[in-house]
C-alpha positions in Angstrom: 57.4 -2.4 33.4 55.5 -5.6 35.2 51.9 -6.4 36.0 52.2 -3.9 39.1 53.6 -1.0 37.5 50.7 -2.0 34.4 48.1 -1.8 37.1 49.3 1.4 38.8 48.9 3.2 35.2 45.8 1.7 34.4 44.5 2.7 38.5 46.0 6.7 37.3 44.2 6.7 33.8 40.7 5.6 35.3 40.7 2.1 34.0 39.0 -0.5 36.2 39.9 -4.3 36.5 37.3 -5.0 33.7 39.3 -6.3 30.7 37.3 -4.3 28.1 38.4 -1.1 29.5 41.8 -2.9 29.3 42.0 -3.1 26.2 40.2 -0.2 25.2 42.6 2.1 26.9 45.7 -0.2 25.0 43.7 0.3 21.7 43.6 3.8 22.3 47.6 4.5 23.7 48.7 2.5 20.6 46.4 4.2 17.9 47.2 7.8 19.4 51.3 6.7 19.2 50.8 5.8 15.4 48.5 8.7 14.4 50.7 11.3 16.0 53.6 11.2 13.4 51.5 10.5 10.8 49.1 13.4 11.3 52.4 15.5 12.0 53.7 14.5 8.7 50.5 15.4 7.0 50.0 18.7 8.1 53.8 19.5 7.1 53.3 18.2 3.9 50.1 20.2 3.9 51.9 23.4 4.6 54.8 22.9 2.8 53.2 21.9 -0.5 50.8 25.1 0.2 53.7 26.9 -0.1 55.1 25.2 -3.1 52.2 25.9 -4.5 52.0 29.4 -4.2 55.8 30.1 -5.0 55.6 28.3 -8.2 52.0 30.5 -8.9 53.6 33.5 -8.4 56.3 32.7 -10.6 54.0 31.1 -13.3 52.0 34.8 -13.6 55.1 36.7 -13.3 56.9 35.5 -15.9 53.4 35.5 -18.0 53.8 39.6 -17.2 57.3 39.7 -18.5 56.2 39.7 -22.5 53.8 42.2 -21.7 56.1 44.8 -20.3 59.0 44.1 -22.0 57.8 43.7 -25.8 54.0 43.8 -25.8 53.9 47.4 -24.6 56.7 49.0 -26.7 55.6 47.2 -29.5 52.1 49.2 -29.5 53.9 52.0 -28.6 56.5 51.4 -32.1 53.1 51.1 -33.9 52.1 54.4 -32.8 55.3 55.9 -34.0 55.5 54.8 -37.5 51.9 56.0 -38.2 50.4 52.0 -37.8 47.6 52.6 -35.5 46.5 55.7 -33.8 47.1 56.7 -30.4 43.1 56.3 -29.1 42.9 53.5 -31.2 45.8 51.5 -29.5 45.8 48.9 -26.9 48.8 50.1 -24.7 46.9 51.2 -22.0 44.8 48.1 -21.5 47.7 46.1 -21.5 49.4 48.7 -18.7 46.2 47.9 -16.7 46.8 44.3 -17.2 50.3 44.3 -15.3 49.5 46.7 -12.6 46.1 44.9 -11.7 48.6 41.4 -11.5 50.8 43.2 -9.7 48.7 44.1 -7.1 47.6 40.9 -6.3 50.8 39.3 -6.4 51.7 42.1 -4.1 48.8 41.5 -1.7 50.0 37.7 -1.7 53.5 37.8 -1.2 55.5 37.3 1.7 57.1 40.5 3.3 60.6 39.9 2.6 59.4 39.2 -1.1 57.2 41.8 -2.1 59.8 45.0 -2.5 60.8 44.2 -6.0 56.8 43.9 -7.4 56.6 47.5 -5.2 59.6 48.8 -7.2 57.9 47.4 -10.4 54.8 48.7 -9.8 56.3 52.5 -9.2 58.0 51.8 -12.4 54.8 50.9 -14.1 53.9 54.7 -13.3 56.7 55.9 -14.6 56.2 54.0 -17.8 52.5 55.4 -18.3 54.2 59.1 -17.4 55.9 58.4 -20.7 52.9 57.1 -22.7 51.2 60.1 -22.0 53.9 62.9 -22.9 53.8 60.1 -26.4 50.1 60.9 -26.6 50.6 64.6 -26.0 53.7 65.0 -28.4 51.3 63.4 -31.6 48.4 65.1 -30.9 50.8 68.2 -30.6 52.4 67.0 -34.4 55.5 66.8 -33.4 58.1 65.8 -35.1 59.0 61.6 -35.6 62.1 61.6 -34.8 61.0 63.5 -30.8 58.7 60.8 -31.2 61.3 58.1 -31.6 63.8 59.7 -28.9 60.9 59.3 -26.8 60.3 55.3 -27.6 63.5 54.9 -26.7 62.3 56.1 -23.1 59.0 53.9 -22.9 61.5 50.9 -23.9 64.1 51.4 -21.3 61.3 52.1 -18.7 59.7 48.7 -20.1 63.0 46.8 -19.7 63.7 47.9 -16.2 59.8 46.9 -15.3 61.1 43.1 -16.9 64.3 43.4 -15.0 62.8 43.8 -11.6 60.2 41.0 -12.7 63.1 39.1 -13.6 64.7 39.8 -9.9 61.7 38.9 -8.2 61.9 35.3 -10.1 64.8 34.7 -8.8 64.0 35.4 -5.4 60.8 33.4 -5.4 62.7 30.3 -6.7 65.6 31.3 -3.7 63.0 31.4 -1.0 61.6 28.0 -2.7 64.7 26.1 -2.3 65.0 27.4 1.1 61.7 25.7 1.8 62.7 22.7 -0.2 65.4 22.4 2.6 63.3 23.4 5.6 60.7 20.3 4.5 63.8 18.2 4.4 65.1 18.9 7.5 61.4 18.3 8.6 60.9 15.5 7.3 64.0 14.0 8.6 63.3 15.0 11.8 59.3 12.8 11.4 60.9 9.9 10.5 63.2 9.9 13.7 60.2 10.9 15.5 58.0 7.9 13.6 61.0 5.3 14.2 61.2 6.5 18.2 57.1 5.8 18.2 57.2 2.9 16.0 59.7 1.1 18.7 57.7 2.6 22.1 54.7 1.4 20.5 55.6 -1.9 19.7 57.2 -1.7 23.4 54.2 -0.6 24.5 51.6 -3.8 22.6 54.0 -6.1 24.2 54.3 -5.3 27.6 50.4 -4.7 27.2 50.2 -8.1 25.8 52.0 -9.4 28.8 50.4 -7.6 31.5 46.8 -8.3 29.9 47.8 -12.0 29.2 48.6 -12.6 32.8 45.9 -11.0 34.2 43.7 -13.0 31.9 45.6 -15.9 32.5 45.7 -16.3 36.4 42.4 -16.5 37.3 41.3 -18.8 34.3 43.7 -21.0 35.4 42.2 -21.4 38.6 38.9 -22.0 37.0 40.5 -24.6 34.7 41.7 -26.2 38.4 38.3 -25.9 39.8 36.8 -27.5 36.4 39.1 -30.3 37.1 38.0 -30.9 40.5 34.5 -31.0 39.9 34.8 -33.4 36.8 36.7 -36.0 39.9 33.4 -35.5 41.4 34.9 -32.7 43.7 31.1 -31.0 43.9 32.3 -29.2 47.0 34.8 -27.5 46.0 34.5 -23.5 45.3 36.4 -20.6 43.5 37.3 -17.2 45.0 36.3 -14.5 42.5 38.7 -13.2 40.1 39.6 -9.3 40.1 39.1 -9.6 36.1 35.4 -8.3 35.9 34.1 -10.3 32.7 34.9 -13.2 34.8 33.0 -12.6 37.9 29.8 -13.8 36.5 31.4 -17.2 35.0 32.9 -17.7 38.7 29.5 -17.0 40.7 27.9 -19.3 37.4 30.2 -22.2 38.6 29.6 -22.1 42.2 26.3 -22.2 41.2 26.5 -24.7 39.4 28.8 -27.4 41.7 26.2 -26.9 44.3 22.9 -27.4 41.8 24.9 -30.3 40.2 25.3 -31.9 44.3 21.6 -31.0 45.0 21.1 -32.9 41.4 22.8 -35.6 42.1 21.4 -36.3 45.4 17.8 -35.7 44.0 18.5 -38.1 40.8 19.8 -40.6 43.3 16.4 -40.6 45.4 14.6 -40.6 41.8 16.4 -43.3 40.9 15.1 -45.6 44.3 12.4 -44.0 44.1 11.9 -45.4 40.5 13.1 -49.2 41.4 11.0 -49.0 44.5 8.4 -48.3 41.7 9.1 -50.9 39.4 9.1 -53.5 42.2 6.0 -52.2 43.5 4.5 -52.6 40.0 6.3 -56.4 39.4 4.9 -57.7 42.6 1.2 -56.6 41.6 1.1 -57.7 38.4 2.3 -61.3 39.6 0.1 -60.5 42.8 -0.3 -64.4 44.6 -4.1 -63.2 44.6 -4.3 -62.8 40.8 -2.5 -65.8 39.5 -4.1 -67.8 42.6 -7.6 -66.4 40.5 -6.1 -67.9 37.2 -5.1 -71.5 38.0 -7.9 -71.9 40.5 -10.2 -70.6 36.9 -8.0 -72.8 34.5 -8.9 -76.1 37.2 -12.3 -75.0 37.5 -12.7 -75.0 33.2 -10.5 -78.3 33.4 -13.0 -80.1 35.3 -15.4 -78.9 33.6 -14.1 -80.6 29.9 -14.1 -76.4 28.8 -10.6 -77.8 27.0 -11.0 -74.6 24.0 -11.0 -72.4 27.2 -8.2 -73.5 29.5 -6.0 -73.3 26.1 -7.2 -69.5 25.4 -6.8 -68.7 29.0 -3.4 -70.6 29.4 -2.4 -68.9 26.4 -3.4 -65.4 27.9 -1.5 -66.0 30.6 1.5 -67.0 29.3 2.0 -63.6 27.0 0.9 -61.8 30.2 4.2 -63.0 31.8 5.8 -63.2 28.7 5.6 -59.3 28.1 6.1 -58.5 31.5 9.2 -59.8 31.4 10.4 -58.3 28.1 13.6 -59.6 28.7 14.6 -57.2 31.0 13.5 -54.4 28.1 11.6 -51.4 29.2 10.6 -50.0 25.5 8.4 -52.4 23.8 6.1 -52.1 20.4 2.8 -50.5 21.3 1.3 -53.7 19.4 3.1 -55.6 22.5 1.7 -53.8 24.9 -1.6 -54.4 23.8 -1.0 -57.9 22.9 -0.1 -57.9 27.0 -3.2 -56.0 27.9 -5.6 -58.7 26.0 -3.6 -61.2 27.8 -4.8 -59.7 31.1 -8.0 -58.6 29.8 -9.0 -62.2 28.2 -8.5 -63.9 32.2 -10.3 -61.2 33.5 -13.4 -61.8 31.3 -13.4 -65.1 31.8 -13.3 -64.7 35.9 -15.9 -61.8 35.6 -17.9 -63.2 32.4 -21.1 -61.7 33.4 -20.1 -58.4 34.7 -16.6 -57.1 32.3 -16.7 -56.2 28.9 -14.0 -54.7 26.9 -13.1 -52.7 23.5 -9.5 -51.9 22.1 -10.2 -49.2 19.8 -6.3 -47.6 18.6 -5.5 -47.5 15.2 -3.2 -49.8 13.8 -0.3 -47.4 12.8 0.6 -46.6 15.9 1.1 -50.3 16.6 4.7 -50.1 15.6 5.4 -47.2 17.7 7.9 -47.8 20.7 6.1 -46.9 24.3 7.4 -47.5 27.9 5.9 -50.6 29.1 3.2 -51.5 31.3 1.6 -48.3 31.5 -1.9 -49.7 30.1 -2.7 -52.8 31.9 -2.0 -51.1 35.6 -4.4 -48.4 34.7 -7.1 -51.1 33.2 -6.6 -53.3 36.8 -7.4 -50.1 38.7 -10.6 -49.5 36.6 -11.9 -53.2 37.2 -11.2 -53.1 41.2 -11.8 -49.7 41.5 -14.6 -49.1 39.3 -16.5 -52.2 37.7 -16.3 -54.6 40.8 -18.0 -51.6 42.6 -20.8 -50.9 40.3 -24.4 -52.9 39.8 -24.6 -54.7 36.3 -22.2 -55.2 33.7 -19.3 -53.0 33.3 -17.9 -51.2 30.6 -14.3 -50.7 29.6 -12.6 -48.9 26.8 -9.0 -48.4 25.9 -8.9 -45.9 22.8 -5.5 -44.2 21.3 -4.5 -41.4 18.6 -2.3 -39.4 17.0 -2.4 -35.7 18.1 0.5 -33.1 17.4 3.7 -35.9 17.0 2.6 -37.1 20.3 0.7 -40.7 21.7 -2.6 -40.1 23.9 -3.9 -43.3 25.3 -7.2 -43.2 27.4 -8.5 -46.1 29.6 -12.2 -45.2 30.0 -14.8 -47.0 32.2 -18.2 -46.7 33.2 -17.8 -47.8 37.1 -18.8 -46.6 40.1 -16.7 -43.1 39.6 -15.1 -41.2 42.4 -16.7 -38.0 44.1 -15.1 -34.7 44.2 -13.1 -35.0 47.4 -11.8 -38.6 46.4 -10.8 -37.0 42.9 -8.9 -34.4 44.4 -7.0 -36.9 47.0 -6.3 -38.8 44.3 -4.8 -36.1 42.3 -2.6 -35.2 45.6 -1.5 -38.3 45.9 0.0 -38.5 42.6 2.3 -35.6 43.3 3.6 -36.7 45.8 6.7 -38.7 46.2 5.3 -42.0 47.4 1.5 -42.6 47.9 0.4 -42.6 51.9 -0.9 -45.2 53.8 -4.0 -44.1 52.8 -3.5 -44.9 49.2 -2.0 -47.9 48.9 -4.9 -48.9 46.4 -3.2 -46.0 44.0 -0.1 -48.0 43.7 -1.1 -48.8 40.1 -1.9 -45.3 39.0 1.1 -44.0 41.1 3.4 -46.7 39.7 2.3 -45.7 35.8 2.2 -41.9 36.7 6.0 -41.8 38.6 7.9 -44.0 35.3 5.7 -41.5 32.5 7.5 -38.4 34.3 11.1 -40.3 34.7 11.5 -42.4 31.6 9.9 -39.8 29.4 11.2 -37.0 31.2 7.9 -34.7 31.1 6.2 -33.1 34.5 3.1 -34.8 33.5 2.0 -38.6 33.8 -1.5 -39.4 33.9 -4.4 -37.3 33.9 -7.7 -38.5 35.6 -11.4 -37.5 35.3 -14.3 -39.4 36.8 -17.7 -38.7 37.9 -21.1 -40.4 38.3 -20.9 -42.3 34.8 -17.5 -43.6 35.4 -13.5 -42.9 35.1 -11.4 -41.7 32.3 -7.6 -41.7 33.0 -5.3 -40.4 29.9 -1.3 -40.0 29.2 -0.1 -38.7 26.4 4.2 -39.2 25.5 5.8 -38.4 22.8 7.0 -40.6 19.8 9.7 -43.2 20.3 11.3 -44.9 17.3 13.4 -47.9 17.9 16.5 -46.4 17.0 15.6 -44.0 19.8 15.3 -46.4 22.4 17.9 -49.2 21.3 19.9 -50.2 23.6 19.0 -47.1 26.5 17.6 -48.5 30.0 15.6 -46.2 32.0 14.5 -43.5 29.1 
């Protein structure tokens, strides 16, 4: 019997091509080939031990009659006779209606073949109590003892021949027993052939089972193994048919699925990824913008020359850790203390260029200084605020950089009290950001882009910044969760 001949009998039976229902309808051929012979063997030892039981019953209360008939009886009756006990007062009828009532019933119970010498005994019985009464007529008569005593004689041979057909019936009962004995012999002989023939076709049965279900199993798996194997060479085009098994339908469609979201992955996390240097560049040429550090030296000259020695050492100090930091070497996670050490850097040039307009507080608390954070994502966000907002407003300008704790998470906020951006300019803004690159249009969200893009990459969340401005100013917030530095050790690009 092979896989075809498996299939063809599962096809006939109703089964499907769904393994379950397989095995199921195995489960079930094999437990109804072990239950027959052991139900079969139950029920004959059922019967058969019924009918031990009731053989050795009847035997048990017929030889309990025996004494009764045979010496009980005349005994009373001998009592009578030599003047004992008198005739009313005696208990030989009681005793007849004794036997004849356990007669009966064992008459009622017997088998048919077995039941003619408790009918002859019972007829008997009649006889006997025919002779009982003539006793109980001859003394109330006075007649002589010795009648009397002729008449006892009767009563005991009528008593004996009750016994002997007892007796026969005994014998019979214990015949008919061995011929049961010999009958559940034969039996159960015949069960254990019949439990060795199932025992072997069962076991026959499991294996081929086993086989048929094994390579069923089997064939389309490997094919999926095969098809694993291709797409861990990078294979991503490759597909699998689907299997006839139906518990494996759903894994095949599953991975198809999956080697075509893993190529559209791919492709995407290769864009991210230029997207992300692209970003990173973008970011490294504004910060060392020709513009900004032509601003510094042209400020250091300008305090040289003026004999401002204390300031072109605090300024050329500032600048310095600016670059310093920005470099990192080549490190993208940084102590937040660093990042704010780089932020007065860029802060303390800034003040002194725009001393009369730019003031500045650092308010975050000085636990979370030894937190890990993605670098320069505050100092972008403060330049935007000074050429965006304070450069554009009348009189001095205002910004704060604040930070706290809230729910295991970082949320840093660069607040400033600039010129603010209307509702329209807001809501560009906010477009722009989700876009893939700003448009020509806004080139001056570079920073905010930049800081915005690497929150979502390196810290793998769909949000970056989050910006609010209106007529007293701009507020522009990111909140990342926390990064120890074993977290961060040695990994490049979150």
């Amino acid at each position: 019997m092979d896989r075809a001949m498996f299939d063809r009998l599962f096809s006939r039976m109703g089964v499907g091509n769904s393994l379950s229902e397989r095995l199921r309808f195995s489960f079930m051929v094999i437990m109804a080939l072990m239950l027959i012979p052991a139900l079969t063997s139950i029920w004959t030892m059922r019967t058969y031990a019924d009918s031990y039981h009731q053989a050795i019953s009847q035997v048990e209360r017929v030889s309990s009659l025996k004494p009764l008939v045979t010496s009980d009886i005349p005994d009373e009756m001998w009592s009578i006779v030599a003047g004992r006990i008198g005739f009313d007062d005696a208990r030989q009828y009681a005793l007849m209606d004794e036997v004849n009532l356990t007669i009966e019933e064992l008459m009622s119970t017997a088998a048919g073949g077995n039941s003619a010498e408790l009918t002859v005994a019972r007829r008997t019985m009649d006889t006997l109590k025919s002779y009982i009464d003539r006793m109980g007529e001859q003394i109330a008569a006075g007649a002589f003892v010795a009648d009397n005593e002729a008449l006892l004689e009767e009563v005991r041979s009528v008593a004996s021949l009750v016994g002997d057909m007892l007796e026969k019936y005994i014998t019979v009962e214990i015949t008919a027993t061995m011929n049961t004995s010999r009958l559940l012999q034969e039996q159960l002989t015949l069960i254990l052939w019949l439990m060795a023939a199932l025992v072997v076709i069962t076991f026959a049965f499991a294996i081929l089972a086993q086989k048929s279900l094994s390579r069923t199993i089997r064939t389309p798996i490997a094919k999926l193994e095969r098809f694993a194997g291709a797409i861990a060479e990078g294979d991503l085009l490759a597909r699998v048919d689907k299997p006839e098994v139906t518990e494996l339908r759903g894994l095949t469609e599953s991975l198809n699925v999956m080697a075509g979201k893993l190529q559209r992955l791919i492709d995407e996390n290769r864009r991210e990824q230029e997207n992300l240097k692209r970003s990173e560049l973008r970011t490294l040429q504004a910060q060392i913008a020709p513009h900004f550090l032509y601003n510094t030296l042209d400020a250091i000259v300008w305090l040289a020359e003026a004999q401002r020695t204390n300031e072109v050492i605090h300024i050329t100090r500032a600048l310095s850790d600016f670059f310093r930091i920005s470099l990192s070497q080549g490190r993208d996670w940084i102590p937040l203390s660093d990042e704010i050490k780089h932020l007065q850097g860029y802060l303390t040039i800034q003040k002194i260029r725009y001393r009369d307009i730019l003031d500045y507080e650092i308010d975050i608390p000085q636990a979370l200084y030894g937190r890990q954070i993605l670098k320069l994502l505050l100092q972008p966000l403060v330049e935007n605020a000074i050429y965006h907002g304070i450069k554009h407003r009348r009189g001095r300008g205002f910004i704060r950089v604040k930070g706290w704790e809230q729910e295991g998470r970082m949320v840093l906020v660069v607040q400033d009290n600039g010129a603010g951006m209307t509702a329209e300019r807001l809501a560009q803004v906010r477009e722009s950001l989700s876009t893939e690159a700003p448009t020509e249009g806004e080139r001056g969200c570079y920073g905010l882009f930049n800081v915005n893009k690497r929150i979502q990459l390196y810290y793998n969340q769909p949000e970056g910044v989050r910006i609010e401005s209106g007529e007293n100013g701009t507020s522009v917030s990111l909140c990342v969760p926390f990064r120890r530095k074993d977290d961060v050790q040695g990994v490049s690009g979150g």
